[in-house]
N, C-alpha and C positions, 0 to 999 in steps of 0.2 A: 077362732079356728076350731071346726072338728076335729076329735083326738084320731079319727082316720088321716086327714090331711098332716096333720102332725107326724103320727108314725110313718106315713109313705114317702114323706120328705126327708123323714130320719133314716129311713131304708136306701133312699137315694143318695142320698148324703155319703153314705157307707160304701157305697158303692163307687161314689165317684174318690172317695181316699181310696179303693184299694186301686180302683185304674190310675191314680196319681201311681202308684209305685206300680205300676205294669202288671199287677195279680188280675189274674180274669179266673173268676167263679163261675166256676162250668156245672155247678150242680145247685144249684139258685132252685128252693120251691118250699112249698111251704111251710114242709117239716125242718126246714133246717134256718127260719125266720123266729126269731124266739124275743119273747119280750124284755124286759130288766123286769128287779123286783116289784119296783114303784107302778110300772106297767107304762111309762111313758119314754122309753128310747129301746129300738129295735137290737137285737144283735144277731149277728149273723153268724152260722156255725155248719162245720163239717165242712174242713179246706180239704179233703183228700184229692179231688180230683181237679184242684186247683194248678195255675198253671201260671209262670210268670213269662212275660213280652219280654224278649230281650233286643227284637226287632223296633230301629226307629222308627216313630209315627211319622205320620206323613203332613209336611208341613200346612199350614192353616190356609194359605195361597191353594192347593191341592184339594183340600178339605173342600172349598168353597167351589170348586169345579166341579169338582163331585154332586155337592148337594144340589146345585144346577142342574146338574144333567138327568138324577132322578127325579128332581120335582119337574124336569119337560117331560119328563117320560109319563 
C-alpha cells in the first residue's frame, strides 16, 4: 500500500472512534491533520469547536431507508 492510503485510512480510522463516542469535529482541515514522529499514523488536533451528540442515532432499519431514497434521487 501507498503511505497516502495508509495515512487517509489512519485519518478515517480517527474519525470513526471519535463518532463512536458522539464527538463531531467541526473544524476538520488541513492545518489541524498533523503527522506522528515516525510520519506514519495521522493525529488529529484543535477540539475547540468540537461538539458531542447527545441525540440518539437513528436506527440501521432507518439508516437504510434513507440511503434508498437518495441514491433514487
Amino acid at each position: 500500500m501507498k503511505a497516502v492510503d495508509l495515512l487517509a485510512r489512519d485519518m478515517f480510522q480517527s474519525l470513526e472512534i471519535l463518532h463512536k463516542y458522539h464527538i463531531i469535529l467541526r473544524n476538520l482541515k488541513s492545518e489541524n491533520i498533523l503527522l506522528s514522529d515516525n510520519g506514519h499514523h495521522v493525529k488529529l488536533v484543535d477540539f475547540r469547536l468540537s461538539k458531542t451528540c447527545k441525540q440518539q442515532l437513528p436506527e440501521q432499519s432507518q439508516l437504510k431507508k434513507l440511503d434508498f431514497q437518495i441514491t433514487k434521487f
